[in-house]
Wavefront OBJ file of the C-alpha trace (Angstrom):
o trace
v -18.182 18.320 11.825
v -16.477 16.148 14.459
v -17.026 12.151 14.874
v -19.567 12.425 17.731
v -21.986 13.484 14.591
v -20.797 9.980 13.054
v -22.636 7.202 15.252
v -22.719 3.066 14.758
v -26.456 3.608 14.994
v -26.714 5.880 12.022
v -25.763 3.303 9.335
v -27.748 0.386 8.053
v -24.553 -2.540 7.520
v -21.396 -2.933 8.592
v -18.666 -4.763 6.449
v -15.956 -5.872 8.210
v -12.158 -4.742 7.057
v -9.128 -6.231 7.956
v -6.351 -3.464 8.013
v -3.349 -4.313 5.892
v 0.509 -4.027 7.151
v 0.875 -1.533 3.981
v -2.178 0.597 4.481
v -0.032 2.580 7.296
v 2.159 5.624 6.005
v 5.212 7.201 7.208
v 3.381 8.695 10.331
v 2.508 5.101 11.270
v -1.550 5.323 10.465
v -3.704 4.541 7.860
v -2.990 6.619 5.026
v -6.239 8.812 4.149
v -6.438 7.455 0.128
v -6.817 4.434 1.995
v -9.747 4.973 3.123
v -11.963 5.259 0.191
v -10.698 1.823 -1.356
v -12.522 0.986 2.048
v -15.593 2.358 1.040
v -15.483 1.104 -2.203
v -14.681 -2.597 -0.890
v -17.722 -2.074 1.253
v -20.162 -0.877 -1.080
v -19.411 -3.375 -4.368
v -19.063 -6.306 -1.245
v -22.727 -5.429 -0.657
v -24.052 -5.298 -3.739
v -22.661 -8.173 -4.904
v -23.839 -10.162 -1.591
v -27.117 -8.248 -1.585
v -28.210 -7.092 -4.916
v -26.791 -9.547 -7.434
v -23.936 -7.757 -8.952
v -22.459 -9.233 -11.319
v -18.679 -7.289 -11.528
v -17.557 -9.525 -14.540
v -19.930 -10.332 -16.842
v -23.212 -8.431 -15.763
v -24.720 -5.824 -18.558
v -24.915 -2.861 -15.782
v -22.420 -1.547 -13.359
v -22.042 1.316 -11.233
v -19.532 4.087 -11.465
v -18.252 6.276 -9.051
v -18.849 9.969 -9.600
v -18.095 11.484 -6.192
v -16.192 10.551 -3.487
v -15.649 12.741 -0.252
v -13.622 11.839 3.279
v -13.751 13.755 6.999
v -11.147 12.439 9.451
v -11.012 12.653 13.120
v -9.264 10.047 14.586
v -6.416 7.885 13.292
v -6.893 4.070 12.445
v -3.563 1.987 11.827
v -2.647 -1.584 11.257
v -3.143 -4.394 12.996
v -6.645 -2.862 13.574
v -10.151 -4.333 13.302
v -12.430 -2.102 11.429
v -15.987 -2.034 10.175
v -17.379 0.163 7.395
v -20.943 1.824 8.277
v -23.305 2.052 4.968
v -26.380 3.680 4.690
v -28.251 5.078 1.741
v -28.928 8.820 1.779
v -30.273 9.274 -1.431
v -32.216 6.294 -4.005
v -32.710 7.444 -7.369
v -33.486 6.433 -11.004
v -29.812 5.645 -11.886
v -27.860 6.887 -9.079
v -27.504 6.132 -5.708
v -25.687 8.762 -2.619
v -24.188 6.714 0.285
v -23.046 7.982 3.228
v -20.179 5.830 4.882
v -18.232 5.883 7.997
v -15.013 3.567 9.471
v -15.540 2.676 12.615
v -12.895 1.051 14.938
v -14.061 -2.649 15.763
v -16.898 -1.987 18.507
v -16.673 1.388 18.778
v -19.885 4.252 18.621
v -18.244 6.840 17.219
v -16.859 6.688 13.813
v -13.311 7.646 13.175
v -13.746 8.772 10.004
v -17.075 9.764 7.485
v -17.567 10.031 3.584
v -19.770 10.052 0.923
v -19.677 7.918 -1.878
v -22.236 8.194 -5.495
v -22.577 5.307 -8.000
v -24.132 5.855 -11.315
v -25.473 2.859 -12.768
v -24.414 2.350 -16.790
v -25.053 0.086 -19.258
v -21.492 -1.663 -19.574
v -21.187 -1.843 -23.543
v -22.040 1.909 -23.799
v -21.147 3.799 -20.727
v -25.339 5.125 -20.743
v -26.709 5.469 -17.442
v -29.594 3.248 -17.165
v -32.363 2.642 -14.474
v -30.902 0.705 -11.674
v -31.499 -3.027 -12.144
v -34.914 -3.998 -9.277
v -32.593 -6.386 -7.218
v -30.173 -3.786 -6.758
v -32.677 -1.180 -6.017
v -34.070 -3.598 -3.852
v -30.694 -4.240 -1.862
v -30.217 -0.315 -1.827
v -33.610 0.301 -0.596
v -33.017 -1.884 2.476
v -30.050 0.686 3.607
v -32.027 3.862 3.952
v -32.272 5.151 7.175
v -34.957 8.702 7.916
v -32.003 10.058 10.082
v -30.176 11.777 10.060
l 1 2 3 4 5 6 7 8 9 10 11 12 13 14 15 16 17 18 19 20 21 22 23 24 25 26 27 28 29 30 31 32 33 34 35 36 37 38 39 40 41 42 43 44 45 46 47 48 49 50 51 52 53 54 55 56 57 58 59 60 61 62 63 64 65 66 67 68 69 70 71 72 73 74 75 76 77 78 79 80 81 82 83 84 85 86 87 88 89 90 91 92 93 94 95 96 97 98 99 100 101 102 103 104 105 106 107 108 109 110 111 112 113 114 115 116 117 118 119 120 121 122 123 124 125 126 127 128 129 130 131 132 133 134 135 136 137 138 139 140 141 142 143 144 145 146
């Protein structure tokens, strides 16, 4: 899989990152653990913005099951990046993303994941049906390709 499979126009939303001085290892790049408190930042930023989640006090949250990361190019501070989201699978109480980090105006991402969220009642841990705003929200990021 290389990054020319990764394009801007793939994803549905970009959230702007701001790369931080302590996000770069040793080797002088964005360390790769990094990168999924990216996606996460991007994902909760839109559903709260989008859908209505409510982080602190609302009765449902989501829950990362899965994560997954490809690389192929480095990113490292002071660099302007944007994360690509897109919704690759909608279902009852679940919800696949696909993600990508993409250097500030660039086509071709420089790195791609996936990401799933289960949805749970907060007082029992129980999945439950995703909530209809946040379906809504999610429903607005699918994409048919690829």
């Amino acid at each position: 899989m290389s990054h020319a499979e990764h394009l801007r126009a793939d994803y549905a939303h970009f959230q702007p990152i701001t790369t931080r001085w302590h996000d770069n290892d040793i080797y002088g790049h964005v360390n790769n653990v990094v990168y999924y408190s990216y996606f996460d930042s991007a994902v909760n930023t839109y559903l709260i913005e989008h859908g209505g989640l409510d982080i602190h006090h609302g009765s449902v949250v989501g829950f990362v099951v899965s994560s997954a990361c490809d690389y192929f190019a480095p990113v490292a501070f002071p660099e302007r990046i944007e994360v690509g989201l897109r919704v690759a699978k909608l279902g009852n109480s679940s919800v696949h993303y696909a993600l990508a980090i993409f250097k500030h105006g660039q086509a071709q991402a420089c790195a791609a994941g996936q990401f799933v969220h289960v949805f749970v009642d907060r007082a029992s841990n129980r999945p439950v049906s995703i909530p209809p705003a946040l379906r809504e929200a999610l429903s607005r990021l699918q994409r048919t390709t690829p």
